[in-house]
Each structure stands twice: as structure tokens, then as C-alpha cells.
N, C-alpha and C positions, 0 to 999 in steps of 0.2 A: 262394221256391220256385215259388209257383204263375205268379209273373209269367214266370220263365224258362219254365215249363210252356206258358206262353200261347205265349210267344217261337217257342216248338219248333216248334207247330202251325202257326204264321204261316210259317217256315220250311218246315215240308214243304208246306203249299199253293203256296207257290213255288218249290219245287223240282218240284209235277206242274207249275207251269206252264211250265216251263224243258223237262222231259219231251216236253208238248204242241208248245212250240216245234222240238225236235230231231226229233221225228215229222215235222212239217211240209217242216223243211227237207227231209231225206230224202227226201221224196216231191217236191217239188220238184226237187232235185236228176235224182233217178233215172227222171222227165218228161223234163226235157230230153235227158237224156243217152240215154234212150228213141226219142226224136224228133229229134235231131241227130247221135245218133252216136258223142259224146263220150264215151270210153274212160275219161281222167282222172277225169270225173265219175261216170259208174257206180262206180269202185273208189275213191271219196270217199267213197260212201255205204256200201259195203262197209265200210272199214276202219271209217267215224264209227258203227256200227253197235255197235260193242263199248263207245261212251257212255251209251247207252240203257240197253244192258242190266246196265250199272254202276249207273246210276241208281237203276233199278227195286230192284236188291237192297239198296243204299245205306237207300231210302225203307222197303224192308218192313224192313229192319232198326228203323231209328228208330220208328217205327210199334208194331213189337212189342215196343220196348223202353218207349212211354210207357203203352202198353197194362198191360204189366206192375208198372210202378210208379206209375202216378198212377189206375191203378182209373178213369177218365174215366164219364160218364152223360150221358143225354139226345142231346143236337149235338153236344158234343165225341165221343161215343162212334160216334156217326154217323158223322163224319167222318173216325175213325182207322179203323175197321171197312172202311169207302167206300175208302178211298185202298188197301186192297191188293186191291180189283178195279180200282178206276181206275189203278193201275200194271203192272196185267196187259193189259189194252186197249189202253194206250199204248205198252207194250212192242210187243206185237202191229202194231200198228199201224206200227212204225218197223219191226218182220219184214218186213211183205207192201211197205213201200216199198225194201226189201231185195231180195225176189223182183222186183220192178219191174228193179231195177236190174241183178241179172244176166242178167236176160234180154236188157237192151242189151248187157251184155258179152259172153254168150256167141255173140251174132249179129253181133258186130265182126268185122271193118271194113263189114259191112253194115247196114242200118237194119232192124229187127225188124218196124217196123209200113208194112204196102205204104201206097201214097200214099192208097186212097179208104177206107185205115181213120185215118189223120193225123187228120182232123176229130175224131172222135168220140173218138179216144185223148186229144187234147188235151183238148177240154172235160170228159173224164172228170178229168183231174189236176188241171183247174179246180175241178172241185167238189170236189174232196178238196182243196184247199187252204183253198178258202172254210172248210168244215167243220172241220179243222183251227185254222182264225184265230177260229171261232167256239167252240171248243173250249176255247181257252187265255182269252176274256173269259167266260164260264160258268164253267169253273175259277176265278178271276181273283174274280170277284163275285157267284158263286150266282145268276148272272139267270136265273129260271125261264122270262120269257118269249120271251132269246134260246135257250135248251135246246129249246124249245116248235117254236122257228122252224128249228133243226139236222132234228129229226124232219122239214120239210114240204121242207128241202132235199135228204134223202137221197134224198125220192123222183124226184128231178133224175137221182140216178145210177143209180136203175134203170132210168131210160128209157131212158138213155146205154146200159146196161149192156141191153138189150133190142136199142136200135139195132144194137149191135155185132152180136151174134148174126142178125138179119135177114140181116145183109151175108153174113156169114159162110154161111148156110145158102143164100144168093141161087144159082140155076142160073149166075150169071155169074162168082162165086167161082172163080180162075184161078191161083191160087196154092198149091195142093199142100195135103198133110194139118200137115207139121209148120208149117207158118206157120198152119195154122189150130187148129192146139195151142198155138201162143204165147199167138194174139190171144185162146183160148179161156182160157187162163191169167191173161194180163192182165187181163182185164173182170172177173174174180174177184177177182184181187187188189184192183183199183179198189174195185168192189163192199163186198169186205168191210172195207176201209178206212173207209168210209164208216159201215158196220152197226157197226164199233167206235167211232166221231165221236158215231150216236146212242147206245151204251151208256154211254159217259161223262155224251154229256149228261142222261139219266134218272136215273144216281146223283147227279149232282150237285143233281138235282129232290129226289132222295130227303134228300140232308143240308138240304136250303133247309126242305122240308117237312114230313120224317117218312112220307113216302109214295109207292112207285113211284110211276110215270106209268099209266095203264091199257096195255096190249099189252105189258109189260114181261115179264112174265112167257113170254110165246110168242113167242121169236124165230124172225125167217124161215129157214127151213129149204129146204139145195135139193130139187129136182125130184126126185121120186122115180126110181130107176131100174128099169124091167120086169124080171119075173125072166127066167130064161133057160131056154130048154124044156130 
């Protein structure tokens, strides 16, 4: 009994990693199709969208079904407790590579992002993918000290995620208000793709270790908004 027990667990850790991988794609996907145009491919990630979230309930099923009957302590308790925030993040995660994607579709047969926001839109889906890849080997093998190295990458996409706005608030800015609610939307989505990349990687600190990361506790919160006289 307890070997299949073991079996179970080994299974769902590879089932978030399979999770981790279909987030990826997505965002992948919904980059290019962002950046080139591609119709097909936005409403790929659309449709492949309803895997994810088959997943996620798939895993907190099983999850709360070994919870129930094998009473788990210590690491294994960690880990089953862990995987139903890490299947929420993930899910997440495959959302805003969702939102990425309709926004190429809903701006078809036109390109959503103007030509001098291209750069910065691209190396933004860069780092969400790196993070991502980095995702699934922290999943994968509890490396603390690649989790360690996801945290110093995020801060990659906030600069991106800074750049953008620059442009955007620049007096040279020529493009209307709804293109600039797109790009204002994208760099968000980007953004918090990445803020879910480092939340997985701290819980998975926490099953390696027994211990958040420190900052874990206070996630970044946006900009406050002035009240209104």
C-alpha cells in the first residue's frame, strides 16, 4: 500500500510538471501569435486552455483524495498541502498566457503590438519562458538554488515591464488610447506571469526545506491609485 502511495506522489509531481510545461507552451504560443499575427495560433491556445484547467482539478482531486486516506506528515505533507497552491499558480499562469492570446485575436487581421513596442514585447515572452523552463526543473528536482535564481530573474521582467510603460507615457507616444490599453494590459499579464514563475518557485523552497523564502510573505502589490476629490 504505501509503495503505491509513494507511486501516487511521484505521479502528481509529474503531473505539475507536465502543468508547468502546457503553461509554457501557451505563452509561447500566444507570443508569437501576439507578434506575427497568427490567428491559428491565438485560438490554439484558446481552445488548449481547457487542458490546464482539466489538470489542475484532475490534481487537487488526487491530492485530496491521498490527504484523506494516507493521513501523510513531515515532506510528504508539505508537498500534498504545496501542490494545491502550486496548481493554482499554474493554472493562472496558463489564464494570463490566455489573455496574451486574445488580445492577438481580437486585434486580427492587425498586429496588436506597434513596431517600437516589438522589442520589449518580445524579450518580455522571453523571460516568461526562460522562467517557465525553469519552473518545470525546480518542480522536477526541488533545486533550491535554481528557485533562488527564478527570484533574480523576475527582476528581468520588471525592468521590461518598466520599459514598456516609459514608452508608453513618452510625449512621442502616437498611437491612440486603446492601443495603449492593450500594451497597458500586456505588460501586466507578462508581469504577473512571471510573479506566479517566482511563487511556485518559493513553495517549492518550502517542500525542499520546511521554510518559506524571506519576502514570501509580501507580495508586490500594484501602484496605489489617488482617491478622487
Amino acid at each position: 500500500m504505501r509503495d503505491l502511495y509513494h507511486d501516487e506522489l511521484d505521479q502528481i509531481g509529474n503531473s505539475l510538471v507536465a502543468m508547468t510545461h502546457l503553461a509554457g507552451t501557451a505563452m509561447q504560443r500566444a507570443t508569437e501569435a501576439l507578434l506575427t499575427g497568427d490567428l491559428n495560433g491565438a485560438e490554439r491556445v484558446v481552445s488548449d486552455d481547457t487542458a490546464i484547467d482539466a489538470l489542475r482539478a484532475d490534481l487537487e482531486a488526487r491530492t485530496f483524495l491521498l490527504l484523506s486516506l494516507q493521513q501523510p506528515v513531515a515532506t510528504d505533507l508539505r508537498v500534498l498541502v504545496t501542490t494545491l497552491h502550486l496548481v493554482a499558480d499554474l493554472e493562472r499562469m496558463g489564464d494570463l498566457a490566455l489573455h496574451v492570446a486574445k488580445v492577438a485575436r481580437m486585434r486580427h487581421p492587425d498586429l496588436a503590438v506597434p513596431v517600437e513596442l516589438r522589442d520589449v514585447i518580445s524579450q518580455m515572452g522571453t523571460v516568461a519562458l526562460s522562467l517557465v523552463d525553469k519552473v518545470a526543473e525546480v518542480i522536477k528536482g526541488r533545486d533550491v538554488e535554481l528557485a533562488q535564481a527564478i527570484e533574480a530573474e523576475d527582476d528581468s521582467m520588471d525592468a521590461l515591464h518598466r520599459k514598456l510603460f516609459t514608452q508608453l507615457l513618452a510625449d512621442t507616444w502616437s498611437h491612440g488610447t486603446e492601443v495603449a490599453i492593450d500594451m497597458t494590459l500586456l505588460g501586466r499579464y507578462y508581469e504577473r506571469y512571471a510573479d506566479h514563475a517566482v511563487g511556485v518557485a518559493r513553495r517549492v523552497v518550502f517542500i525542499a526545506t520546511g521554510a518559506m523564502p524571506a519576502g514570501s510573505a509580501a507580495p508586490k502589490q500594484p501602484p496605489a491609485v489617488p482617491p478622487t476629490a
